[in-house]
C-alpha positions in Angstrom: 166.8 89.6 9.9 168.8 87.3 7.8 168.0 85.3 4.6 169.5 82.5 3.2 171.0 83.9 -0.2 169.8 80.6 -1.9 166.0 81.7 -1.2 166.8 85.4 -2.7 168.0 83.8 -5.9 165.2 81.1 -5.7 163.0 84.4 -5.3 164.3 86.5 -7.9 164.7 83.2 -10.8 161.0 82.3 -10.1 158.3 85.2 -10.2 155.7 82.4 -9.1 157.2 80.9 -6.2 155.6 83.2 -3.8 152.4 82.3 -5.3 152.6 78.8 -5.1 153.3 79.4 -1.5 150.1 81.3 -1.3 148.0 78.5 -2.8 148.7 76.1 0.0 145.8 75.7 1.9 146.0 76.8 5.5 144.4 73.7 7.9 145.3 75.4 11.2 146.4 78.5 13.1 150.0 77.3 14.2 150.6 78.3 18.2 154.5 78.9 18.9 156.1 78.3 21.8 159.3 78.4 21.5 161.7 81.2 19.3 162.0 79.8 15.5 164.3 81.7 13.3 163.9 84.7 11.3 164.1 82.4 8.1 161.7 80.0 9.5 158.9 82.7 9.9 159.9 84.3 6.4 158.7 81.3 4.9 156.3 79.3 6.7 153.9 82.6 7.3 154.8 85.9 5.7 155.3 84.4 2.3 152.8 82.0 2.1 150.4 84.8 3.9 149.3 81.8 6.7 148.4 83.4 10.6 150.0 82.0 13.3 149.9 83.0 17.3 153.1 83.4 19.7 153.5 82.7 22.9 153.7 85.3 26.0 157.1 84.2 26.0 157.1 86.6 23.3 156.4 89.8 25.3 157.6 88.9 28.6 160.3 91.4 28.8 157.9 94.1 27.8 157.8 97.3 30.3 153.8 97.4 29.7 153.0 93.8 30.6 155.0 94.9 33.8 153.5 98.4 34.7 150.4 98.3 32.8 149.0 95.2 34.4 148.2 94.4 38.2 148.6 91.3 40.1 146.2 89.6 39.4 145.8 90.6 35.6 143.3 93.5 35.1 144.5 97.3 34.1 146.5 98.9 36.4 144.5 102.3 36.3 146.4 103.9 38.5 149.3 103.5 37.1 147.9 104.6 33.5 146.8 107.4 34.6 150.0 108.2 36.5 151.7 107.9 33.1 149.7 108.7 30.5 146.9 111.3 31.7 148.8 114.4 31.0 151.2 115.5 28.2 154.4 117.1 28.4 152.6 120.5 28.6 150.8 119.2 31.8 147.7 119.4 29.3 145.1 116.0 29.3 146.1 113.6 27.0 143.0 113.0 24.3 142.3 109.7 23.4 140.1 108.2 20.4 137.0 106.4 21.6 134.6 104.1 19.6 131.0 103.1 20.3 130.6 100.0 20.3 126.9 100.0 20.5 126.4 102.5 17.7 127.1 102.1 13.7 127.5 105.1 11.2 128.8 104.6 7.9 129.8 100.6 8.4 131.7 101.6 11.6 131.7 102.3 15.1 131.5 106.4 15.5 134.5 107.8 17.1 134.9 110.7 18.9 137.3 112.1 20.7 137.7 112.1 24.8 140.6 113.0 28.1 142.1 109.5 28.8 141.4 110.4 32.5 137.9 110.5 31.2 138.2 107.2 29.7 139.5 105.7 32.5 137.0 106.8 35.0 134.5 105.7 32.4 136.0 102.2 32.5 136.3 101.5 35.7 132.8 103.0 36.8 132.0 100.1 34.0 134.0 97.3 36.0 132.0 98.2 39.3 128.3 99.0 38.3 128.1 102.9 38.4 125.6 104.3 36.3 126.5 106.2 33.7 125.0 109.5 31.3 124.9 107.2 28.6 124.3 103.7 30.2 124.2 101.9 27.0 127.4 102.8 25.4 129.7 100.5 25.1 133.5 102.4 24.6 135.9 101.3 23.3 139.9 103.7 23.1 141.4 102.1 19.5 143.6 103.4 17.0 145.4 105.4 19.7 149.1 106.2 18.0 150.5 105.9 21.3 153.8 105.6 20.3 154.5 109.0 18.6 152.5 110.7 21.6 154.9 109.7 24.1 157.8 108.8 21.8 159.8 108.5 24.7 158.3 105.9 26.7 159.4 102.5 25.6 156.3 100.4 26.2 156.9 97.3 24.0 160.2 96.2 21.6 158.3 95.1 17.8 159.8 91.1 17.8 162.0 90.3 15.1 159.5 88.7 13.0 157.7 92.3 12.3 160.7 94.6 12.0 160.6 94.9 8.2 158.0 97.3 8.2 157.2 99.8 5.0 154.2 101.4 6.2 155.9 102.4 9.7 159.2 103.4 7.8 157.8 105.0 5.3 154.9 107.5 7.1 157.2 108.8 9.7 159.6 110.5 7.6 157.0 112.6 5.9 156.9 116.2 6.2 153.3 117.2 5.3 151.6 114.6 7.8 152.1 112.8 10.9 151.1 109.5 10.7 152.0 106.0 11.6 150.0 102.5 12.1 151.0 102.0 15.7 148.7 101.9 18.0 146.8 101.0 21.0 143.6 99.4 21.8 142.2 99.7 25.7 138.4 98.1 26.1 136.3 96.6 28.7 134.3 93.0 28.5 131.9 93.3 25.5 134.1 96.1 22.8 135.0 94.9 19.8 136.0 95.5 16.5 133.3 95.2 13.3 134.2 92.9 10.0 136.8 93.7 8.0 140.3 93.7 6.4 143.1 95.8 7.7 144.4 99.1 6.1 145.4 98.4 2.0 144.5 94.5 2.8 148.2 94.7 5.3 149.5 92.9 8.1 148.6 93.3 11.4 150.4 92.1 14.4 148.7 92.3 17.5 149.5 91.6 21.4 147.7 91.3 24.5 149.1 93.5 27.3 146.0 91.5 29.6 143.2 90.6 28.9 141.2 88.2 26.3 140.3 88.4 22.8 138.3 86.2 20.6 139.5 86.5 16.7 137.3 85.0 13.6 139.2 84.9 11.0 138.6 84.1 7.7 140.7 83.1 4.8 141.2 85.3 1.4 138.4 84.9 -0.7 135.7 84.1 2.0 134.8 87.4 3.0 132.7 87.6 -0.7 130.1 85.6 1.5 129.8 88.3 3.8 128.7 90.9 0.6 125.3 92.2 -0.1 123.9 91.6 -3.8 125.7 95.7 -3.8 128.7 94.5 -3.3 128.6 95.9 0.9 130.8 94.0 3.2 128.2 93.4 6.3 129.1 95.4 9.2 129.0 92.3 12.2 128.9 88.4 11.3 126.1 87.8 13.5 123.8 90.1 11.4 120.3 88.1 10.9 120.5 89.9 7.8 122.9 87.2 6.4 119.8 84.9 6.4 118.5 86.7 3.6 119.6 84.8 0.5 118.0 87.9 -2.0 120.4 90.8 0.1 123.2 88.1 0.5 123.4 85.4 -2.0 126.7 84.4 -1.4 126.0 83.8 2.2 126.2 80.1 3.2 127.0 77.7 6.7 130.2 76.1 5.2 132.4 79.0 5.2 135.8 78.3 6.5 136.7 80.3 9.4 139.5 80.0 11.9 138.8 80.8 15.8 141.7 82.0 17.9 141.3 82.8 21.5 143.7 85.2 22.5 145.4 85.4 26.4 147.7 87.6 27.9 150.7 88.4 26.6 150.2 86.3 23.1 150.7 87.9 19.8 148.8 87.2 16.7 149.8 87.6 13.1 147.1 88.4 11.1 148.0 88.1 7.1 147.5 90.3 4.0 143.5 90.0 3.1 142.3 87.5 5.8 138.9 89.3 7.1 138.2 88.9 11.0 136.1 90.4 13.4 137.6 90.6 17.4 135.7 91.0 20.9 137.1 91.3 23.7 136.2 88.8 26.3 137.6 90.6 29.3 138.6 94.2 30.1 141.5 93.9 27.5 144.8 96.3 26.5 146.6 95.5 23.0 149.1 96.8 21.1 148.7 96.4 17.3 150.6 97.0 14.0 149.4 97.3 10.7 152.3 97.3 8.2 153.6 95.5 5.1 156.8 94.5 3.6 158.3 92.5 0.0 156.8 89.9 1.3 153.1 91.4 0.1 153.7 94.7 -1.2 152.1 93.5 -4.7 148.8 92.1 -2.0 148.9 95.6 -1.0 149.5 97.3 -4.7 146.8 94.4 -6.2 144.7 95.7 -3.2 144.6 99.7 -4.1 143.7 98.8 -8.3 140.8 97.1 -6.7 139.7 99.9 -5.2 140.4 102.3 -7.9 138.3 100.0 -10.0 135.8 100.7 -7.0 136.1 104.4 -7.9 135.6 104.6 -11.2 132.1 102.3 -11.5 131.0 104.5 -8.1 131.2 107.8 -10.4 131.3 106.9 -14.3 128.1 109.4 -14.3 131.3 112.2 -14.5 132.9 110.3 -16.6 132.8 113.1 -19.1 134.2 116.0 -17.2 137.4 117.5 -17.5 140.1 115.5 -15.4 138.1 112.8 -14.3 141.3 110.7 -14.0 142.9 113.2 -11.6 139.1 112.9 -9.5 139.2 109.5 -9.6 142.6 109.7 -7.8 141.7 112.1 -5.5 138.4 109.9 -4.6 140.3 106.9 -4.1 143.0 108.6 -1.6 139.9 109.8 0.5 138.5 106.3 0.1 141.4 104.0 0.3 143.7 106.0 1.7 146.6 106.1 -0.5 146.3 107.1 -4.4 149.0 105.2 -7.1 151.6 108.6 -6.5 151.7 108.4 -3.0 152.3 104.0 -3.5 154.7 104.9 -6.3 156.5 107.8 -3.4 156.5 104.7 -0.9 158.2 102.3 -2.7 161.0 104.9 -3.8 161.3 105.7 -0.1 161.9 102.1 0.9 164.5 101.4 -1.9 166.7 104.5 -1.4 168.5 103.0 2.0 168.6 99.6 -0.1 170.1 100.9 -2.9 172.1 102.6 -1.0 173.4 100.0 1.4 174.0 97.4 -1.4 175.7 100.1 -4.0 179.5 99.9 -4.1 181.5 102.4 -2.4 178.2 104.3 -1.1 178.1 105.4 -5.2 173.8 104.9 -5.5 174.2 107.8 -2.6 175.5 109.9 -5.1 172.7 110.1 -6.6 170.1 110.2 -4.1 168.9 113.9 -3.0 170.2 115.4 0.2 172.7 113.4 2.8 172.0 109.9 2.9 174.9 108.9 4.3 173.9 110.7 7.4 169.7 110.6 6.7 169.6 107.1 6.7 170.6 106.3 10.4 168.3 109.3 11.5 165.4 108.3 9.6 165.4 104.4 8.8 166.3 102.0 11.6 168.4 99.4 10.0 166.8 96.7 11.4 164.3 97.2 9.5 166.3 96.8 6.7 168.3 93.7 7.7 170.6 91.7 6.0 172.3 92.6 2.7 169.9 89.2 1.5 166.8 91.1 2.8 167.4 94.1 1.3 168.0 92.5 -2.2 165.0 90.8 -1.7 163.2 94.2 -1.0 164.2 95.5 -4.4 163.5 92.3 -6.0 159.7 92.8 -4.7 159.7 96.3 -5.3 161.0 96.1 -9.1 158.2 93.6 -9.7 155.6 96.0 -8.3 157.0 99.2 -10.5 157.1 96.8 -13.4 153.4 96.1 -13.0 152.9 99.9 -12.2 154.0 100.9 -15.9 151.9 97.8 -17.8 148.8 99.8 -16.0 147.1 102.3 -17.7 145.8 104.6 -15.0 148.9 104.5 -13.6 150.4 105.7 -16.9 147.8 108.6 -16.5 149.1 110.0 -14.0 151.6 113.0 -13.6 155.0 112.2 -13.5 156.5 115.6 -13.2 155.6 115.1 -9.6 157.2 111.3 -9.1 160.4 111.8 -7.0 161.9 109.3 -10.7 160.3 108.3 -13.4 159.5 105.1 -13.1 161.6 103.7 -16.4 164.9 105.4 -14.6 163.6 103.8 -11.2 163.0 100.3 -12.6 166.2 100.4 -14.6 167.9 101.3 -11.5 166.3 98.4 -9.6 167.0 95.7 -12.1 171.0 96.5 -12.7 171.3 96.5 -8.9 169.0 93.3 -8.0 170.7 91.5 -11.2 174.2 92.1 -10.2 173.9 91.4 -6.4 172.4 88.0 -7.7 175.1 87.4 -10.1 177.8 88.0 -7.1 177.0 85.0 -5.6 
């Protein structure tokens, strides 16, 4: 993942130019068939936050558009349930399954079910067998496939997606075990309600077989799709959306971009753009959320929203003893992350930075435990990259922190628990992004 060290110093001269980027309006969803560079991507999609859809040139080599798909294109069943149906314990594997056809809380109930099950579900789906439940329509998503059989090499992430926080950053925690890779496996008629992904992310997603139908819609557009409570509506093709006193922002002129999906084609889905997806055939996918410098402050912008959420949702206890620390705690449970946990993140992504751009390994020094060894064990330096992408990192990352100390909540949080204070952090960040830049 290289970078041109004339964009880095472009990037780091002028706070704005990523924004200007942004402003450009997107006409069309770009279809490439062909490889374009690293650099090319950089710009033309992840920093002006544009979607775009690949090729299946892009996943031909990929072992499960080879074992997971049969002749003639459909789910190879029994070679999923050769593979996947049982654990390393000889114990059945347990898959996530969503009801399509049911709504609880603005999403599709999930429970949990054997993938055999699932499978001879599917299948007695495909042919017509009646069913305990002949109205269900389920749908296996949000299946972290990849740390369940960690050694099975299914797919290779494409260049373009490698510099991934979110996936760098939750594997090496101790207290949980969590990522945002997963797996989707639906027949004709799932899909997936309205909404943004996880912190307003990335998502990369690609068809194993099958056929999707994506709406997407731009930044900004999805305030259409709120209630006069501020509720995002659960499906587009709600006939409550007609109702001009429940929605009043609803209108026929909202921009929306359609993308129909084949086999083997990825799509990259940018920070905030709302969609809704249904699969059009019996459809496998593997999908991404993640984020990187390129939106991390779409992402940090994203999580004040929400705790501005928060805070209206309970000023009635406004007047209780640590209603700061609640509000925190709500908005973890909400959101998902809380500002500590976002403040831990970025720390974790600049350590094997710092580290790789300090002189003589000295910014090891002063990291705790063994970086020198820790840092090929737990961060694949591809997702790192260049020495240019990992000053550009920093550069994004010491803009976010700087905005994290201007912000009052932030301030009231407790920094005895921060892995650095933030001033030592920042200072930290600026002399290395400053002298890497005057280098050159």
């Amino acid at each position: 993942m290289d970078l041109p060290f004339s964009l880095i110093q472009r990037l780091y001269q002028n706070s704005d130019y990523i924004g200007e980027l942004r402003k450009e309006p997107c006409n069309t969803i770009d279809y490439i068939t062909s490889p374009i560079s690293y650099e090319s991507f950089f710009k033309q999609y992840l920093l002006s936050n544009k979607p775009c859809v690949f090729s299946s040139i892009a996943t031909a080599g990929w072992r499960a558009r080879r074992d997971w798909v049969t002749g003639d294109g459909k789910p190879h069943f029994v070679q999923l349930l050769k593979d996947f149906a049982m654990d390393e314990q000889r114990k059945d594997v347990v898959v996530p399954v969503a009801n399509c056809n049911q709504e609880k809380f603005s999403s599709h109930p999930k429970r949990d079910m054997s993938f055999k099950d699932y499978i001879g579900y599917w299948k007695n789906r495909i042919i017509g067998v009646p069913t305990k439940e002949p109205t269900d329509c389920l749908y296996l998503k949000d299946w972290h496939f990849t740390r369940q059989f960690a050694g099975y090499t299914a797919y290779t992430t494409p260049e373009y997606f490698q510099s991934d926080w979110l996936n760098e950053y939750w594997p090496q925690q101790q207290d949980t075990q969590d990522d945002y890779r997963f797996v989707y496996m639906g027949p004709k008629g799932s899909w997936t309600s309205f909404h943004a992904d996880v912190f307003h992310s990335y998502s990369w997603s690609a068809n194993i077989c099958g056929c999707k139908k994506w709406l997407l819609y731009p930044p900004g557009e999805e305030k259409c799709f709120k209630n006069k409570f501020g509720q995002l509506v659960f499906s587009i093709d709600s006939v409550e959306l007609h109702d001009t006193n429940l929605y009043p922002e609803y209108h026929d002129d909202i921009s929306c971009f359609e993308v129909i999906q084949k086999a083997g084609e990825v799509i990259f889905v940018p920070s905030g753009w709302h969609h809704q997806v249904f699969n059009q055939e019996d459809t496998i996918s593997v999908n991404h959320n993640w984020f990187n410098g390129c939106s991390v402050d779409l992402c940090w912008n994203y999580v004040k929203e929400c705790l501005k959420e928060v805070k209206v949702e309970i000023a009635d206890c406004l007047d209780m003893d640590g209603w700061l620390t609640q509000c925190q705690i709500v908005l973890k449970a909400s959101c998902g992350i809380d500002y500590a946990e976002f403040y831990n993140l970025l720390f974790s992504i600049a350590k094997p930075r710092l580290a790789m751009l300090s002189p003589n390994g000295s910014e090891k020094n002063n990291m705790k435990g063994d970086t020198s060894q820790c840092m090929a064990k737990e961060v694949n330096l591809c997702q790192i990259g260049s020495s240019e992408h990992a000053c550009f990192d920093l550069i994004q990352i010491l803009r976010v922190v700087e905005d994290m100390m201007q912000d009052d909540d932030f301030c009231q949080i407790d920094f005895s628990a921060l892995p650095e204070l933030p001033v030592e952090f920042s200072e930290k960040l600026q002399k290395m992004c400053s002298e890497k830049i005057s280098e050159k």
